[in-house]
Structure formats: C-alpha cells, structure tokens
C-alpha positions, 0 to 999 in steps of 0.5 A, a space after each residue: 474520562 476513564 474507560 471502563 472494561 466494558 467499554 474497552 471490549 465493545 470498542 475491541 468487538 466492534 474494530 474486529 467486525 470492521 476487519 471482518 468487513 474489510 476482509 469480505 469486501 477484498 475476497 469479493 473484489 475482482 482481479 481486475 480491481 486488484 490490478 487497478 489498486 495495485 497499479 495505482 499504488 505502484 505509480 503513487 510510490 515510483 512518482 514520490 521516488 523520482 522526486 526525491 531522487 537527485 536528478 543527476 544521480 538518476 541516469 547512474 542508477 537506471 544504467 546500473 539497474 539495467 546492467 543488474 537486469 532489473 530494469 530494461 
C-alpha cells in the first residue's frame, strides 16, 4: 500500500487539528485540575523510583538528600 501525498496531508491536517484540541482543552482547564494531574503524576514517577531503589541504599540517599537540603 503506498500513501499518495494527498493522503499524507489529510493525515498531517488532521494530527495538527487533534493539537489544536489538545491545546484548547489545557488553557480551559483549572488550576486546581492542574494541580491534581500533576500531583498524580509526581506520586506515579516518586512510587516507580522507591521500587527500583535498593532498599538498603535508601536511608543513605535520604540522609544525604537532607543534608544537601533537598529534602526535609
């Protein structure tokens, strides 16, 4: 099956309106939704880093973290 060029811009036209959606619907939404997106997604990438940690190595790195004052 080859994809004439026509079919090629109709493809592109239509990702570039799905952005435009995209885009839309983040200026409409709320801080507060922001907030719970971000927040969500912060738990998501803390969870999957405290698993792949060694778990005796954990204690070490939050001591030095809060020496370093990332962390209190």
């Amino acid at each position: 099956m080859t994809l004439e060029k026509q079919d090629l811009q109709a493809f592109r036209e239509r990702w570039k309106t799905v952005a435009e959606v995209e885009k839309s619907e983040l200026r409409q939404m709320s801080m507060a939704q922001r907030w719970r997106q971000f927040d969500a997604i912060l738990r998501m990438a803390v969870a999957d880093v405290v698993v792949l940690l060694d778990t005796d190595k954990l204690p070490h790195l939050l001591a030095k973290a809060e020496q370093e004052g990332l962390y209190t």
